[in-house]
C-alpha positions in Angstrom: 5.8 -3.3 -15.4 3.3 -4.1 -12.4 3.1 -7.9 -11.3 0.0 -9.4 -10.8 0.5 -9.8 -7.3 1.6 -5.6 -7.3 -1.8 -4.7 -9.2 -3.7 -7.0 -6.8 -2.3 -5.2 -3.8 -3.3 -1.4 -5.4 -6.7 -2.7 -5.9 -6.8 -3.8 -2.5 -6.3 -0.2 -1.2 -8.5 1.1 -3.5 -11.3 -1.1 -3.2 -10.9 -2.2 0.6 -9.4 0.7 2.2 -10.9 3.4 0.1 -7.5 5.1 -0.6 -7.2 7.3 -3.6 -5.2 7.2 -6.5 -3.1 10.0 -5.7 -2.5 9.0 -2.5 -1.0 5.8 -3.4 0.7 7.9 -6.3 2.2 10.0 -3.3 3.6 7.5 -1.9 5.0 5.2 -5.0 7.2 8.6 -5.6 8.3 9.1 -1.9 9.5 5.0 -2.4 11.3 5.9 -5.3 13.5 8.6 -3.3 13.5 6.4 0.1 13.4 2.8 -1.3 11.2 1.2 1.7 8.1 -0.9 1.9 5.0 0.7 0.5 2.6 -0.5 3.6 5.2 1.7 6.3 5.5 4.7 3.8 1.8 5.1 3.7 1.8 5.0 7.4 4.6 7.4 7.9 3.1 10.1 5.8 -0.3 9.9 7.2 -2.5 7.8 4.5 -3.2 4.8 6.1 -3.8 4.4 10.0 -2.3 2.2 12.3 -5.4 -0.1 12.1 -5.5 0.1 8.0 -1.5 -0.5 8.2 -2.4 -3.9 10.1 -5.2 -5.1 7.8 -2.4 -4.3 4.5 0.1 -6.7 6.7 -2.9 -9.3 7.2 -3.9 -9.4 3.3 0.3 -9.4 2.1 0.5 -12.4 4.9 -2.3 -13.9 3.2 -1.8 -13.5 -0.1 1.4 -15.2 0.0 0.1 -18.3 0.6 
C-alpha cells in the first residue's frame, strides 16, 4: 500500500514535471530488481534530467518538514 507521503510524491511528477505514468511505472519495476531511490533511478535511465532530478530533491527536502 502507497503512503500518503509516496502518492503525494507520484503526483508531484505527474503534475509538476509532466512525467507519464509509464514512465514512473518503468522505473517502480527497475527499483524492485535494483532496490535504490526512485529520484536517481529516474535519472539513470533517462526520465528525468539533471535539473528535474534537483527540483525532486528540493520538494523531498521540503516535504519533510
Amino acid at each position: 500500500m502507497l503512503t500518503a507521503t509516496h502518492s503525494k510524491f507520484i503526483r508531484f511528477l505527474q503534475e509538476e514535471l509532466s512525467l507519464s505514468t509509464s514512465s514512473i511505472a518503468l522505473a517502480l519495476r527497475y527499483r524492485e530488481q535494483n532496490p535504490g531511490p526512485l529520484p536517481m533511478i529516474l535519472w539513470q535511465y533517462g526520465l528525468v534530467t539533471i535539473e528535474q532530478l534537483d527540483r525532486i530533491y528540493n520538494w523531498l527536502d521540503s516535504s519533510e518538514r
